[in-house]
N, C-alpha and C positions, 0 to 999 in steps of 0.2 A: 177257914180256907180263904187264900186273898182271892180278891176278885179277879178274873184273866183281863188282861186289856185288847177292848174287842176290834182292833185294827190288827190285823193282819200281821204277821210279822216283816213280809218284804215291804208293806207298805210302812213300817215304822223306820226300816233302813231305807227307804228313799228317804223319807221325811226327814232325820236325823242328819244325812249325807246331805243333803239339800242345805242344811242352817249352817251346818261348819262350814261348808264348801262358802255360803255367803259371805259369811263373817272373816275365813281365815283364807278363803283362795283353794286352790289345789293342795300347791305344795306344802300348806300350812295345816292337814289333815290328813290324821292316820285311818284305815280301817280298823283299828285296833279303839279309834275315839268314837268311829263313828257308832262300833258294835255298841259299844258302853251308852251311848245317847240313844239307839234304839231299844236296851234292854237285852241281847239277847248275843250268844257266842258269837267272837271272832269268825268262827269257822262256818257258821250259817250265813256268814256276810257273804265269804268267799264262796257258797255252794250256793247262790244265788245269782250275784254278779260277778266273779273272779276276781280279776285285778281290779284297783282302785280307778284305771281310767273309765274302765267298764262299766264301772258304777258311775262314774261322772257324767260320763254319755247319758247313762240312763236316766240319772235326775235330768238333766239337761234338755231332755225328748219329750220325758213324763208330761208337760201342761203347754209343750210346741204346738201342737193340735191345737187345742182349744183355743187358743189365745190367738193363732194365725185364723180359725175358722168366724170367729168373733167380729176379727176387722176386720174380714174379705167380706162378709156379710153385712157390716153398719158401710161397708163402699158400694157395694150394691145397689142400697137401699137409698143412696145417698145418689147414687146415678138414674136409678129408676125415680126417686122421685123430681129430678133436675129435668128429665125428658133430653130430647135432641139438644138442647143448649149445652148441657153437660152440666158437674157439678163445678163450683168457682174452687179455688184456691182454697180458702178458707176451709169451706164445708170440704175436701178432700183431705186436709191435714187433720180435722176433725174427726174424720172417721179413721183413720190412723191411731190417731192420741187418745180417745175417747175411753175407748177397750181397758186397755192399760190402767187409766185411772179409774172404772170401773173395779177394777181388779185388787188395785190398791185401795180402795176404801171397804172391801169385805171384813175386814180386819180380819182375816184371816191371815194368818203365821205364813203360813207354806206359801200363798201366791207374794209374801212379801218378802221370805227368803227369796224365792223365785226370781221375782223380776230383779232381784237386788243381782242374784246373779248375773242375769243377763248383762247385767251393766259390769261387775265384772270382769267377765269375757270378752264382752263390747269391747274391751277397756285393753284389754289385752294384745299388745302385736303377736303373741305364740296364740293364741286360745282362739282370738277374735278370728282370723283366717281359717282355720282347723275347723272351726263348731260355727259360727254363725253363718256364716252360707248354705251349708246342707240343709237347716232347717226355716230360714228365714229369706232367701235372695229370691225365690219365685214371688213371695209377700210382696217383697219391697218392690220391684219389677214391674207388681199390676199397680201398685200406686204410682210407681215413674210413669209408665203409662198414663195413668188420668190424667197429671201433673201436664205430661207433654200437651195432651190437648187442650187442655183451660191453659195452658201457655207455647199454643201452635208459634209464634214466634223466637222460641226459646231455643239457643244451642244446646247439646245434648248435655256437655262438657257445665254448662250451669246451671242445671237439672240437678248436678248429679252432685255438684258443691254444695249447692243447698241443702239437700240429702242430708249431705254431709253435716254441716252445720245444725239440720235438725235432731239430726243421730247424737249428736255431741249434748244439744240441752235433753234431750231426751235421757240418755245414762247418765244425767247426775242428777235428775230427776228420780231416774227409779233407784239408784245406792242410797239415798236417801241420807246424804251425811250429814246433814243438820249444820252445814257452812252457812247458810243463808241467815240462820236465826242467828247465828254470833255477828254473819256481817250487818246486818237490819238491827241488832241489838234487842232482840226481839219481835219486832213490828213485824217479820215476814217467819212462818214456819216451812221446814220442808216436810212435815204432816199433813200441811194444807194442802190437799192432791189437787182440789178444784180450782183453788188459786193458783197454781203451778201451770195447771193444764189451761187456764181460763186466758193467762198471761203467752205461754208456751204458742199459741194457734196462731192469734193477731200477728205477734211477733216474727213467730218464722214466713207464714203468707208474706209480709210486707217485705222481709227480705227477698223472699223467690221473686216478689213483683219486681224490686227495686234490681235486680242483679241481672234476672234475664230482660230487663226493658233498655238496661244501661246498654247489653249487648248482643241486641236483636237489632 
């Protein structure tokens, strides 16, 4: 008798929906592929999630939690230990990035379909408005927040570019596409999460300094 495979069935159809969703996008994914990568009917797909958006949402949500409750907690930890002065730049974008790259070095599959997603989405004018706000704009919000105070001189409007700017090396950071090693010829990997993220903190800090000082 084969042996049963001891994950769950809905949990194989996240799982499975999760990788193609990474790899191919939405539209680029049948439920009829993803049945076949989890192992099990077409028709169990759909008497679980319904339609294919329904399923996307739900990979989409599946590791939200966690991964928001991770860096609201390393910014905490990052403010209580700073006292009244608050925490600097630096350590705020830190506790941000840190999670993430945590995440990514489990070598775990699923959290590196995952975040591969996110970037994705991220990445998306259709996807990016629809799905990343519901689950992620109160996140980002508490960190503008701490941002504004370690830069009480700062207009809102260059808070919010930087952001911007951070969100952008951030998603090509987590798709993970391996531009970097072709453009370094080697010398840099996008595998190296610690040199990515080691590089990523300096970087965007001295921007937020250099942008909101220019026009404070």
């Amino acid at each position: 008798m084969a042996e049963k495979n001891p994950i769950p069935k809905r949990e194989r159809i996240l799982d499975s929906a999760e990788a193609l969703f990474a790899e191919h996008g939405y539209d680029g994914v049948t439920l009829r592929q993803i049945a076949k990568g989890a192992g099990v009917d077409v028709a169990l797909a759909n008497y679980h999630f319904g339609k294919k958006l329904d399923l996307f949402q739900a990979v989409f949500e599946r590791r939200a939690a966690h991964l928001n409750e991770s860096r609201i907690e390393a910014l905490h930890a990052c403010q209580a230990k700073a006292g009244k002065k608050g925490p600097s730049v630096e350590q705020i974008i830190e506790a941000f990035l840190r999670p993430l790259e945590l995440a990514q070095e489990t070598g775990d599959d699923g959290w590196r379909h995952y975040l591969a997603l996110i970037a994705y989405i991220n990445n998306s004018p259709y996807w990016g408005p629809r799905m990343m706000s519901q689950l992620f704009d109160e996140l980002v919000q508490e960190f503008i927040s701490a941002l504004k105070k370690a830069l009480p001189k700062a207009r809102d409007e260059d808070i919010y570019w930087c952001y911007h700017n951070l969100s952008g090396a951030l998603t090509l950071t987590l798709a993970n596409t391996g531009r970097i090693d072709k453009l370094s010829r080697g010398k840099c990997s996008s595998d190296d999460f610690q040199a990515a993220y080691d590089h990523m903190i300096p970087f965007t800090a001295a921007g937020f300094r250099k942008v909101c000082a220019s026009r404070s």
